[in-house]
VOGUPA-233296 format. One record per residue (C-alpha): z, x, y; residue in one letter; residue number from 1; chain. Coordinates in steps of 0.001 Angstrom, whole numbers, padded with zeros to 6 digits, m for minus. Layout:
<atoms>
<atom Z="Z" X="X" Y="Y" residuo="a" num="NUM" cadena="A"/>
...
</atoms>
This chain:
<atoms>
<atom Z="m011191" X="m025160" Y="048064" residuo="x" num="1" cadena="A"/>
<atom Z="m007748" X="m023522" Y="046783" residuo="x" num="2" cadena="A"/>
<atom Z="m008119" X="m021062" Y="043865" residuo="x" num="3" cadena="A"/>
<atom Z="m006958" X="m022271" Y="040647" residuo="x" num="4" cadena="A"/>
<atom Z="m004744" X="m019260" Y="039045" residuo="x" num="5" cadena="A"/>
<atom Z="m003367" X="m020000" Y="035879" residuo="x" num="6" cadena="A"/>
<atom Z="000047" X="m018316" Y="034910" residuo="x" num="7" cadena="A"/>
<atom Z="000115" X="m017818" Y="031090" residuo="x" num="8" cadena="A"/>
<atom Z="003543" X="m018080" Y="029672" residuo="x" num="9" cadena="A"/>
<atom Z="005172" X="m018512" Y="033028" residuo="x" num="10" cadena="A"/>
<atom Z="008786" X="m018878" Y="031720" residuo="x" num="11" cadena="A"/>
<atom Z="011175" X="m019108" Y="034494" residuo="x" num="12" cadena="A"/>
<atom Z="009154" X="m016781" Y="036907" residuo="x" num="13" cadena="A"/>
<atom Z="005594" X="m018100" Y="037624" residuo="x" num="14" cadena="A"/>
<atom Z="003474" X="m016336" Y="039482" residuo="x" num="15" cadena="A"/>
<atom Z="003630" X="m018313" Y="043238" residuo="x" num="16" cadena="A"/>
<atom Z="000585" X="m020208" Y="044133" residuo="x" num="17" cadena="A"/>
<atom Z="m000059" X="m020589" Y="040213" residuo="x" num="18" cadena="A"/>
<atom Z="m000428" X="m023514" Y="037945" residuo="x" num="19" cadena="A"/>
<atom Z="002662" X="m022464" Y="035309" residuo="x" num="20" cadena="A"/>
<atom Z="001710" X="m023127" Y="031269" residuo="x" num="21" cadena="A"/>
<atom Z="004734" X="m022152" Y="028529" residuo="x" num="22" cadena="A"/>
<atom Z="005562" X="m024210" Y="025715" residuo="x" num="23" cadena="A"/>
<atom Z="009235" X="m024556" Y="026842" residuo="x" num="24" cadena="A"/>
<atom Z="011356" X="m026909" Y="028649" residuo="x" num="25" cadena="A"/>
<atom Z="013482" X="m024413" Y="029969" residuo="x" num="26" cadena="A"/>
<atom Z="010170" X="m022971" Y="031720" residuo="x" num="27" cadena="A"/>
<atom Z="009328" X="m023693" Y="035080" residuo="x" num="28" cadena="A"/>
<atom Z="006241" X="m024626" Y="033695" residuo="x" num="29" cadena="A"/>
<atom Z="003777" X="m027152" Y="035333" residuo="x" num="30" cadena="A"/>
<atom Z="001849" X="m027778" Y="032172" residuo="x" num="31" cadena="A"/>
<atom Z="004209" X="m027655" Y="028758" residuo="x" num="32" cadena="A"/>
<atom Z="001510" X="m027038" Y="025222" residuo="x" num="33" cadena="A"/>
<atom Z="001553" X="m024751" Y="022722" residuo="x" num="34" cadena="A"/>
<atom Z="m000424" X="m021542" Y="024281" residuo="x" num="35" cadena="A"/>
<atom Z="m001231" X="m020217" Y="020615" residuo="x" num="36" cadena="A"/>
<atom Z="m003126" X="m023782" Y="019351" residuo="x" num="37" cadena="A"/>
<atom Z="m003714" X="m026214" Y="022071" residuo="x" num="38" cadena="A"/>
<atom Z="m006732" X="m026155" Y="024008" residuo="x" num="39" cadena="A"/>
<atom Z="m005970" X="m025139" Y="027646" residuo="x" num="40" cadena="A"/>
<atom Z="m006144" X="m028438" Y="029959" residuo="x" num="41" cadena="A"/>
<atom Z="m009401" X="m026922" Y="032051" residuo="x" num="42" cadena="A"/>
<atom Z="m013175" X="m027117" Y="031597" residuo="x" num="43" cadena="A"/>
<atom Z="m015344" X="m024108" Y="030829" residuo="x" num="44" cadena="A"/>
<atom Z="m015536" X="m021817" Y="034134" residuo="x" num="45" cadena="A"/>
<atom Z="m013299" X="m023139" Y="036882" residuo="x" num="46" cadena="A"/>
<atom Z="m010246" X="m021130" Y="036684" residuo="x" num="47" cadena="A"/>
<atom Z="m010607" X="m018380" Y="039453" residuo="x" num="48" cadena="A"/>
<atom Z="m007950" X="m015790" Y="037847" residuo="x" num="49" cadena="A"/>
<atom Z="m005596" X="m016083" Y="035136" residuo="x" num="50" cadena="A"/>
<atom Z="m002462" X="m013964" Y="035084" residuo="x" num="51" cadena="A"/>
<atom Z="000504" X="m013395" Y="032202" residuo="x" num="52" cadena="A"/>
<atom Z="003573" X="m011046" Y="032234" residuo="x" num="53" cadena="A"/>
<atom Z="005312" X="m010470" Y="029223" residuo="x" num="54" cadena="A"/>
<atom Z="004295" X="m013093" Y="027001" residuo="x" num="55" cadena="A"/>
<atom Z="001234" X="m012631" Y="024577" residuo="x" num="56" cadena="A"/>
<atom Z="003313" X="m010096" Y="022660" residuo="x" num="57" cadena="A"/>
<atom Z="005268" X="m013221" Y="021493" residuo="x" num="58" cadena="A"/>
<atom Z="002330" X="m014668" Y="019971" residuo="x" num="59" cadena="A"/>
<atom Z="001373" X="m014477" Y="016340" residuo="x" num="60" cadena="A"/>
<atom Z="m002314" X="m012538" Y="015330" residuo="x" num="61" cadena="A"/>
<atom Z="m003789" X="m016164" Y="015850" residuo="x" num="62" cadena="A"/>
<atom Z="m002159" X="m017604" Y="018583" residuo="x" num="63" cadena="A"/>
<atom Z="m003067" X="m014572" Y="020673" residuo="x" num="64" cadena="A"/>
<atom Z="m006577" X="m014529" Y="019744" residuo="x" num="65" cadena="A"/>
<atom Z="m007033" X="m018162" Y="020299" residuo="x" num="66" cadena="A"/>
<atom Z="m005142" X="m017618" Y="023799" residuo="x" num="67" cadena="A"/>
<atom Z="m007565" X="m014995" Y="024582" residuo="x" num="68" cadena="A"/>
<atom Z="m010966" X="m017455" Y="023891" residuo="x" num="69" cadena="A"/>
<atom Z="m009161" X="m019969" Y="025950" residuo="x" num="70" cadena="A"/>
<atom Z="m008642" X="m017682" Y="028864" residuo="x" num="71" cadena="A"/>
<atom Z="m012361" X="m016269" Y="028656" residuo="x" num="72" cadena="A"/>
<atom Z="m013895" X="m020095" Y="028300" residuo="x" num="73" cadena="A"/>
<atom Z="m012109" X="m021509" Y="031514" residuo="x" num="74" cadena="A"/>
<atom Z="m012582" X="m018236" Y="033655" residuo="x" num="75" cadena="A"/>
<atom Z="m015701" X="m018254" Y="036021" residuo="x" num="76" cadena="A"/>
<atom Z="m017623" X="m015282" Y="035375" residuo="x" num="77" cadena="A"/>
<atom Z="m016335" X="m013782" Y="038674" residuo="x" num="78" cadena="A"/>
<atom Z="m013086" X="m014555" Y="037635" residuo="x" num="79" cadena="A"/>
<atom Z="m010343" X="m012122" Y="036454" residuo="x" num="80" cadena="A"/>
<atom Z="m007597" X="m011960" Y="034360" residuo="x" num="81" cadena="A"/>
<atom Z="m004650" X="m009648" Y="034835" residuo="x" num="82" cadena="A"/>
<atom Z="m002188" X="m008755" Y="031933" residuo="x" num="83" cadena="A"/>
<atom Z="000975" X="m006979" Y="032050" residuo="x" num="84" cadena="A"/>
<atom Z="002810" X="m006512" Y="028512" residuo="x" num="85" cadena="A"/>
<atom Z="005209" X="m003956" Y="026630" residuo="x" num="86" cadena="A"/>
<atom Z="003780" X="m000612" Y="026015" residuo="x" num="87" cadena="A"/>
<atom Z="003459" X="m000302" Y="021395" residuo="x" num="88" cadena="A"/>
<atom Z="005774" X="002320" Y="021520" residuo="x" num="89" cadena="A"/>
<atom Z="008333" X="001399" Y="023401" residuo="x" num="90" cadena="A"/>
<atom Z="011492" X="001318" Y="020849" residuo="x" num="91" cadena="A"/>
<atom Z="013248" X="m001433" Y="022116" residuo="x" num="92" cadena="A"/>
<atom Z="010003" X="m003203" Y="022136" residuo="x" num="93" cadena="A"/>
<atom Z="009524" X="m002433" Y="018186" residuo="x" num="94" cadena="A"/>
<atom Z="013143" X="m003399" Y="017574" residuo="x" num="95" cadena="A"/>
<atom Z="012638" X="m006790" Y="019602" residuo="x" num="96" cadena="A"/>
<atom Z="012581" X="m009523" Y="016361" residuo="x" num="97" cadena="A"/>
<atom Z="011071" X="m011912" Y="019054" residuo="x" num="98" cadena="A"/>
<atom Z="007524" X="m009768" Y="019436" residuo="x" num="99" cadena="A"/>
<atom Z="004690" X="m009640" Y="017320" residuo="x" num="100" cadena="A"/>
<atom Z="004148" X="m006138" Y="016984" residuo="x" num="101" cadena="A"/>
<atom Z="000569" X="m006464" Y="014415" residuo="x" num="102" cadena="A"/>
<atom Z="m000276" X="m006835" Y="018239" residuo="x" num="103" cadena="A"/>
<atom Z="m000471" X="m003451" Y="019202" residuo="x" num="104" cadena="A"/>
<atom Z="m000469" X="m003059" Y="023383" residuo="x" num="105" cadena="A"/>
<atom Z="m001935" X="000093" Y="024493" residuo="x" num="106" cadena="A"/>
<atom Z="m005502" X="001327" Y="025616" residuo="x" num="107" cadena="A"/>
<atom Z="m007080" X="000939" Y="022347" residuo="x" num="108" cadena="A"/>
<atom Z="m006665" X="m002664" Y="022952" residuo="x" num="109" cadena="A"/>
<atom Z="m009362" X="m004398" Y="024700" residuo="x" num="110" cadena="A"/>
<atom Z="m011508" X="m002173" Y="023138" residuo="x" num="111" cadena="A"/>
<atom Z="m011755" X="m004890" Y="020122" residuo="x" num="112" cadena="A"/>
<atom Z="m013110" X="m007181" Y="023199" residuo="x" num="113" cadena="A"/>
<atom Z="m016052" X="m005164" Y="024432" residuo="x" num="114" cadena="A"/>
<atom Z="m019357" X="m004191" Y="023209" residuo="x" num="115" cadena="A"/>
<atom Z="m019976" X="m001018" Y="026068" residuo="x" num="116" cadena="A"/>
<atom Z="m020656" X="001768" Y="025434" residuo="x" num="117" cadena="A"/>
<atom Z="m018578" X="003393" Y="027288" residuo="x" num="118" cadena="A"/>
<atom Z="m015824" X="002148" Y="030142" residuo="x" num="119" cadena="A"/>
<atom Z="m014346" X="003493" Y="033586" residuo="x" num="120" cadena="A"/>
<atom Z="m010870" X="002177" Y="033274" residuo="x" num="121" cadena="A"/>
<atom Z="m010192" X="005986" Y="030927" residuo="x" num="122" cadena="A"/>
<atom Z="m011572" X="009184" Y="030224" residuo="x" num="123" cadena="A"/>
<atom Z="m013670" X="009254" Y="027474" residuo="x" num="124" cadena="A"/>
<atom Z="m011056" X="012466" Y="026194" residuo="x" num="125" cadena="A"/>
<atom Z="m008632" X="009653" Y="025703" residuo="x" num="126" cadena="A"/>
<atom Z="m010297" X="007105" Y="023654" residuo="x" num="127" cadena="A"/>
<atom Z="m012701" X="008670" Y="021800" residuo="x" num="128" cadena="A"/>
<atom Z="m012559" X="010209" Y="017859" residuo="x" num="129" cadena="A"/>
<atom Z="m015080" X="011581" Y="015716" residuo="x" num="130" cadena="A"/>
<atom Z="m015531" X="008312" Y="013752" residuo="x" num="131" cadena="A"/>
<atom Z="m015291" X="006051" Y="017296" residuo="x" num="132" cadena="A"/>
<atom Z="m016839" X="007844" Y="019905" residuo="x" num="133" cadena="A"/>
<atom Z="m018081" X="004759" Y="021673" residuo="x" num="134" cadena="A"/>
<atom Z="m015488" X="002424" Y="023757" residuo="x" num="135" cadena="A"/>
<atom Z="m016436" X="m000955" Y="022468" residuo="x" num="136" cadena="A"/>
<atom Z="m015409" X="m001658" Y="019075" residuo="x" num="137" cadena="A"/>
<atom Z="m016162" X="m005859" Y="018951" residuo="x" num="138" cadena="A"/>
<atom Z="m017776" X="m005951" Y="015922" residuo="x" num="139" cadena="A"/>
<atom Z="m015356" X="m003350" Y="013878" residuo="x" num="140" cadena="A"/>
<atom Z="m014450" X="m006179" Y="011868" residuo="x" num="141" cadena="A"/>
<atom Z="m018060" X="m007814" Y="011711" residuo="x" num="142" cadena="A"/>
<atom Z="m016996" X="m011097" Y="012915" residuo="x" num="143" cadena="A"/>
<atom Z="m018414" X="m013068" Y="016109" residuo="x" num="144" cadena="A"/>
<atom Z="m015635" X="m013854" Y="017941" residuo="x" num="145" cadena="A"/>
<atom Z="m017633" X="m015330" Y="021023" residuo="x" num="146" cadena="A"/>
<atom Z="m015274" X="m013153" Y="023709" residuo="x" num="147" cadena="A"/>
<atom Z="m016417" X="m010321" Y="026053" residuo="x" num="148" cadena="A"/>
<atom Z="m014203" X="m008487" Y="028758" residuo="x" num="149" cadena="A"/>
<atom Z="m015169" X="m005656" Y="030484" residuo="x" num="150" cadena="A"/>
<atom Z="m011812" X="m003539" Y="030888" residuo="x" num="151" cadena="A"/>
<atom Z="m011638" X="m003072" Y="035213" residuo="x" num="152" cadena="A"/>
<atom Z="m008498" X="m001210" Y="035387" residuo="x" num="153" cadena="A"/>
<atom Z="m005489" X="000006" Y="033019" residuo="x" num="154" cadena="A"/>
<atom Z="m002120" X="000922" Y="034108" residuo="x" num="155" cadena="A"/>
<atom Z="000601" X="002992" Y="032814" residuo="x" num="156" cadena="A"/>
<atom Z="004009" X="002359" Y="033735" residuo="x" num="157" cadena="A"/>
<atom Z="005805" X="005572" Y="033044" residuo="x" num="158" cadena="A"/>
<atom Z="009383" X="006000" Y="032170" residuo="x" num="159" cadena="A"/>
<atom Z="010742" X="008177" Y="035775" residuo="x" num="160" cadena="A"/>
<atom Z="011448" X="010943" Y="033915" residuo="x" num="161" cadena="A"/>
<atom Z="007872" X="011211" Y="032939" residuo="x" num="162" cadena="A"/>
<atom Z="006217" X="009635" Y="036531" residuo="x" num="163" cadena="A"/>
<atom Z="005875" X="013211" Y="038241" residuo="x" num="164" cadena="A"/>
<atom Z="003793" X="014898" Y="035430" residuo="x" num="165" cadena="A"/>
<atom Z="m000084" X="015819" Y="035391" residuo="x" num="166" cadena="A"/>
<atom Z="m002019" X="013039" Y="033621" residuo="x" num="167" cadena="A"/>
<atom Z="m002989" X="016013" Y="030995" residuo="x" num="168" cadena="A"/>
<atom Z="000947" X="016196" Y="030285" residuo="x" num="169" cadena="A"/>
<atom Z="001130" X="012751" Y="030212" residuo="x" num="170" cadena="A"/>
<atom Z="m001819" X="011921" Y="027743" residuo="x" num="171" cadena="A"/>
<atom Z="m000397" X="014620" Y="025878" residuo="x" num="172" cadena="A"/>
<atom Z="003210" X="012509" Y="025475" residuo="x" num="173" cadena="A"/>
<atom Z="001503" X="008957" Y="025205" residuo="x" num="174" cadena="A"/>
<atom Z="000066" X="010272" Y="021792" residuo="x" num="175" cadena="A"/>
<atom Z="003574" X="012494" Y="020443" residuo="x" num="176" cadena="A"/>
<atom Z="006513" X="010452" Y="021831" residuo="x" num="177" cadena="A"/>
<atom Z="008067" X="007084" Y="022045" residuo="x" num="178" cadena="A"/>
<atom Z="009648" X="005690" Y="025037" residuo="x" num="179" cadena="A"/>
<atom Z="007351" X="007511" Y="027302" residuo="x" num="180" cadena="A"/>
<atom Z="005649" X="004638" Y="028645" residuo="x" num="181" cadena="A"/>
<atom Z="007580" X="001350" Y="029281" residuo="x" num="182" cadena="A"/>
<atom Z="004715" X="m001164" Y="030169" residuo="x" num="183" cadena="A"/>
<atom Z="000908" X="m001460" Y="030565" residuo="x" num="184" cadena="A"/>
<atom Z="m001282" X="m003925" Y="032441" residuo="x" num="185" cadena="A"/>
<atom Z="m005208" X="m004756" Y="032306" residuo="x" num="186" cadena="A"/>
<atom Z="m007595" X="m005970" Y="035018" residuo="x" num="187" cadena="A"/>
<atom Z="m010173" X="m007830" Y="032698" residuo="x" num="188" cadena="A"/>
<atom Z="m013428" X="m009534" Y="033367" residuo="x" num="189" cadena="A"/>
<atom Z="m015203" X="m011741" Y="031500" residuo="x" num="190" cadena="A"/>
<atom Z="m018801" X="m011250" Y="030490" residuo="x" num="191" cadena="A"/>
<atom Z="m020752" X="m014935" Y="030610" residuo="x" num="192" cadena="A"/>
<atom Z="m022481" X="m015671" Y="029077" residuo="x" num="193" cadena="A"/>
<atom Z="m021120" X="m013179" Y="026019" residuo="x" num="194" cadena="A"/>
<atom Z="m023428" X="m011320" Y="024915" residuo="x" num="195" cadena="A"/>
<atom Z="m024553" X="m010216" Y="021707" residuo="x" num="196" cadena="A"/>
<atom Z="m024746" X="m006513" Y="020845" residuo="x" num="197" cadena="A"/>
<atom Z="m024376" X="m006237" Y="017020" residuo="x" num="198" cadena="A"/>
<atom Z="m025988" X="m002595" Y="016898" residuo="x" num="199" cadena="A"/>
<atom Z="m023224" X="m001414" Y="018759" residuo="x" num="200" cadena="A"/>
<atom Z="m020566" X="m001249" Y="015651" residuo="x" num="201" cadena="A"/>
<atom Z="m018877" X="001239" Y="014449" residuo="x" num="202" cadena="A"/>
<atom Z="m021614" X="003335" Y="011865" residuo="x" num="203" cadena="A"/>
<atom Z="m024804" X="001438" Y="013559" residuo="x" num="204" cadena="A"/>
<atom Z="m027199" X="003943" Y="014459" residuo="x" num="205" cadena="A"/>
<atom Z="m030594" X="003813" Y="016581" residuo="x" num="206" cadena="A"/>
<atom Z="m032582" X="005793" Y="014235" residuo="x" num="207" cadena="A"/>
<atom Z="m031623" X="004093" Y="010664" residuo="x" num="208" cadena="A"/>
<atom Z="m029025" X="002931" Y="008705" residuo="x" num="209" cadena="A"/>
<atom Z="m025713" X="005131" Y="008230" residuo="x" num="210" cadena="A"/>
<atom Z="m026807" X="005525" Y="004952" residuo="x" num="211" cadena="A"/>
<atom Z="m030144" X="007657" Y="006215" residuo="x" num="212" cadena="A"/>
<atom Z="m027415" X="009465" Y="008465" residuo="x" num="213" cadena="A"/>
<atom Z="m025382" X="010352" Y="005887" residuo="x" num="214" cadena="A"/>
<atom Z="m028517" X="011880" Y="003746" residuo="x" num="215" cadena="A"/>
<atom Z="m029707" X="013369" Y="006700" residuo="x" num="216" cadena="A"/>
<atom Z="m026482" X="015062" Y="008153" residuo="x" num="217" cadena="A"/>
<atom Z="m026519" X="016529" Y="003734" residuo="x" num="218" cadena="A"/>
<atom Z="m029946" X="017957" Y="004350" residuo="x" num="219" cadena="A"/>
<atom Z="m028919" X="019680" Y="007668" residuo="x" num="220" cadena="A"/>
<atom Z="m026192" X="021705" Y="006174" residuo="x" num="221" cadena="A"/>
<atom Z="m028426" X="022274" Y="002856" residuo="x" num="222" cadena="A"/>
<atom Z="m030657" X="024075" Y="005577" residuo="x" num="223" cadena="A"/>
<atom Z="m027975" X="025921" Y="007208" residuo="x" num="224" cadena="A"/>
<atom Z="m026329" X="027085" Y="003981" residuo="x" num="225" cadena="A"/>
<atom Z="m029859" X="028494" Y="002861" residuo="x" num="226" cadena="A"/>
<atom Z="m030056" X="030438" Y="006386" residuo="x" num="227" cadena="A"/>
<atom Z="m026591" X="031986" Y="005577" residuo="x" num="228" cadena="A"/>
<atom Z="m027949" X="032972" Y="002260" residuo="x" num="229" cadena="A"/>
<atom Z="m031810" X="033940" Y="003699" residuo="x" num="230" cadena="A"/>
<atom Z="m030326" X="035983" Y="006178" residuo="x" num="231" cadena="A"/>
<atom Z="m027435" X="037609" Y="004316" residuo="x" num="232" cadena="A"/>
<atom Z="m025000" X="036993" Y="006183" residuo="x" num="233" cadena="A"/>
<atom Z="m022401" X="035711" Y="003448" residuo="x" num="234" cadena="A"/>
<atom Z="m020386" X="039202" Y="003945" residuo="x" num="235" cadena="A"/>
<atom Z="m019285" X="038101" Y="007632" residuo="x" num="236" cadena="A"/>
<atom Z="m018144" X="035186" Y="006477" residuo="x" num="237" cadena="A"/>
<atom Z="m014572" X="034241" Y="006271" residuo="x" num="238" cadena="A"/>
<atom Z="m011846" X="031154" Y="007003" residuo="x" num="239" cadena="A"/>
<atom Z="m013248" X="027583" Y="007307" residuo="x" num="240" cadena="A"/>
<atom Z="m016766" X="028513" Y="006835" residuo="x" num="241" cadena="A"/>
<atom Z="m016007" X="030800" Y="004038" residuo="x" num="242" cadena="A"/>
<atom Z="m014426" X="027819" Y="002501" residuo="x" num="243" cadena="A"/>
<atom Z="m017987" X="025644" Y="002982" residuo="x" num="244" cadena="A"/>
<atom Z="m020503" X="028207" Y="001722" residuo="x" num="245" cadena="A"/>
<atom Z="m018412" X="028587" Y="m000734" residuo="x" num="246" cadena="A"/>
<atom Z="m017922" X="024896" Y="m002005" residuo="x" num="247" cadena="A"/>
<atom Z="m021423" X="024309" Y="m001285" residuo="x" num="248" cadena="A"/>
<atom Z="m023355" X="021291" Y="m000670" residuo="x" num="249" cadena="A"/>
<atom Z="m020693" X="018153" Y="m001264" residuo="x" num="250" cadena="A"/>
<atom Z="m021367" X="015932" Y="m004322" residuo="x" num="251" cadena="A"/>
<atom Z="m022248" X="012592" Y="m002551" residuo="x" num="252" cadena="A"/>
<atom Z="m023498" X="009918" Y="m004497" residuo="x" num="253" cadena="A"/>
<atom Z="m024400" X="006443" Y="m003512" residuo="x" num="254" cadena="A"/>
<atom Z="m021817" X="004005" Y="m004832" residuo="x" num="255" cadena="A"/>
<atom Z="m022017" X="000050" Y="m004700" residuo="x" num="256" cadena="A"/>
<atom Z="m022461" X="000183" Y="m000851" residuo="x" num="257" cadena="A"/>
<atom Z="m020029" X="002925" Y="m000716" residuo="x" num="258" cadena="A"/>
<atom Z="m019830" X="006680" Y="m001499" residuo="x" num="259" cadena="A"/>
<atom Z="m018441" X="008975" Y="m004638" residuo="x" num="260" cadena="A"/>
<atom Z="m017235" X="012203" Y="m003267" residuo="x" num="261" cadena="A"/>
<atom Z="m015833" X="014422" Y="m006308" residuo="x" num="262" cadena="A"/>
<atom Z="m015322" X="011038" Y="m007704" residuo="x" num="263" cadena="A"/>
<atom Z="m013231" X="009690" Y="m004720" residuo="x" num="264" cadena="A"/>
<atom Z="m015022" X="006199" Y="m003755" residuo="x" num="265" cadena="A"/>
<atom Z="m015216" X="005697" Y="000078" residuo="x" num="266" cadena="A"/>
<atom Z="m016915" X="004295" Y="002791" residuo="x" num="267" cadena="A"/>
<atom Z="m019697" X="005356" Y="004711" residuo="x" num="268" cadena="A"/>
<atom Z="m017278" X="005901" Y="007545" residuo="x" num="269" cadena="A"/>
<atom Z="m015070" X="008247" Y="005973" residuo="x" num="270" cadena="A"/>
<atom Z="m018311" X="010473" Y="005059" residuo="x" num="271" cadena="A"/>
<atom Z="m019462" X="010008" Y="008572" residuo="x" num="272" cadena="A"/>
<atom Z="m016371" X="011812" Y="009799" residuo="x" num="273" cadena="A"/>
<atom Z="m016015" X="014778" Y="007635" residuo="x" num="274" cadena="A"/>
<atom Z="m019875" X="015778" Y="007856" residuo="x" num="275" cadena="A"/>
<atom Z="m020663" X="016452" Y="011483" residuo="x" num="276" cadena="A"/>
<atom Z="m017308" X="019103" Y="011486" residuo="x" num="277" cadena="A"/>
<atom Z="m018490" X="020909" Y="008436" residuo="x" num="278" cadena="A"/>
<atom Z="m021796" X="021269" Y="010141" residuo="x" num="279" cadena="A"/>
<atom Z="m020457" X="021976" Y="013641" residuo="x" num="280" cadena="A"/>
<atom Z="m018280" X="024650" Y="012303" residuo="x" num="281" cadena="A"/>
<atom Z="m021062" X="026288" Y="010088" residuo="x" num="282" cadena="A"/>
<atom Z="m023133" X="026275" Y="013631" residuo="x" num="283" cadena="A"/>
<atom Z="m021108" X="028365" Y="015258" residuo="x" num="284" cadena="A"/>
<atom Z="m021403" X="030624" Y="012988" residuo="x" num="285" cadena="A"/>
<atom Z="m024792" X="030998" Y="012740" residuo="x" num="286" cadena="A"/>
<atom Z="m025399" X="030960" Y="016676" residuo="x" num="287" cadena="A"/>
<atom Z="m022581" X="033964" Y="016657" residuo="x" num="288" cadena="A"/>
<atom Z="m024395" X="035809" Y="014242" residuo="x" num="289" cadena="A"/>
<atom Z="m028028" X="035501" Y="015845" residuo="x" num="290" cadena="A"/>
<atom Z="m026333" X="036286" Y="019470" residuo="x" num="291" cadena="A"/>
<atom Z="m024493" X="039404" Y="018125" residuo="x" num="292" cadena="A"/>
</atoms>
């Protein structure tokens, strides 16, 4: 039997050997709906692939997440679908009125469609921070959103003034500089049936609640800063960990579900994230001054 590729957004350059779907007349569109409401004319799992270029950063927060459930439902689960869009900081891209930029292309994105742990499509060096050191982030916002790609393969396409450099260089540009990269695509797969992984969330721990983290990352440096003072040690101290002994243990008090810090309300996720350095920091100290 022939495949059945879909071409999202086709315009007037569909994909050959596709099945064309764009809203406009001026398309060369097989199938004419609105992509960002309309149910797409297939039944769940027989679409082999489904591929768009330059189009879902036209749709509105909505429209491109009810594109996206469409596209998972009709894909098999050996299906794939391949995306090629604008790179976020791309300046003509910003300046283009006829984009959506709340819908922000770059390889944080499909991160908000996964529940892994981790993923093979980027060095963990490149995706992870000290609040998100995981690669799935599905349920950041705590909603159910019934979607689950695994991220294949990611693409860069560099500006050529940029193409020759190591990937270290490169990295290092994504993150400073605009116009470095002008485009990105994704090799997606869908996960069927979607699974559900709710202790993978940002602040979900194995061992309790990120409340019990909190108190216990609190009590950890409590035991360090009595070691500095045990061991006598406070004369060798100076710069950053100078600055903890001497402001002691933080003031954190439970709040409503959040935290009071020096009477600064936050989340638990903002505690989460200053902790662990304090304590890392304070660690090297005291392994320096047992090895010396």
């Amino acid at each position: 039997m022939k495949k059945i590729i879909l071409d999202i957004g086709c315009g007037k350059k569909k994909l050959p050997g596709s099945i064309g779907l764009d809203f406009s007349d001026l398309s060369d569109a097989d199938i004419k709906l609105n992509l960002s409401s309309e149910r797409l004319p297939f039944q769940d799992s027989t679409v082999d692939d489904v591929f768009s270029s330059h189009a879902l950063e036209h749709f509105t927060d909505e429209g491109f997440i009810h594109i996206l459930k469409e596209i998972y439902r009709v894909l098999k689960p050996e299906g794939y679908f391949y995306l090629i869009v604008p790179y976020f900081t791309t300046l003509a891209n910003l300046a283009n009125p006829f984009h959506n930029n709340n819908i922000c292309f770059n390889e944080h994105t499909f991160r908000f469609f996964s529940s892994d742990e981790d993923t093979l499509a980027l060095p963990k060096a490149e995706y992870q921070t000290l609040s998100l050191p995981q690669w799935g982030l599905r349920y950041s916002a705590h909603a159910e959103l019934g979607v689950e790609f695994v991220l294949e393969n990611l693409r860069f396409y560099y500006n050529p003034e940029f193409s020759d450099l190591s990937e270290n260089e490169k990295f290092r540009l994504r993150k400073t500089r605009f116009d470095v990269v002008d485009q990105i695509s994704y090799l997606l797969r869908p996960i069927k049936p979607c699974p559900v992984r709710i202790d993978t969330a940002p602040g979900a721990k194995d061992t309790g609640s990120e409340y019990e983290y909190i108190e216990g990352q609190l009590d950890y440096l409590k035991r360090q800063l009595q070691y500095i003072k045990v061991n006598q040690l406070e004369e060798k101290l100076k710069g950053d960990v100078l600055t903890i002994f001497k402001q002691g243990i933080p003031d954190i008090v439970k709040y409503d579900g959040l935290f009071k810090v020096k009477g600064l309300i936050l989340p638990p996720v903002e505690v989460i994230a200053v902790l662990p350095e304090k304590i890392h920091k304070n660690q090297v100290f005291i392994d320096s001054s047992i090895n010396s």
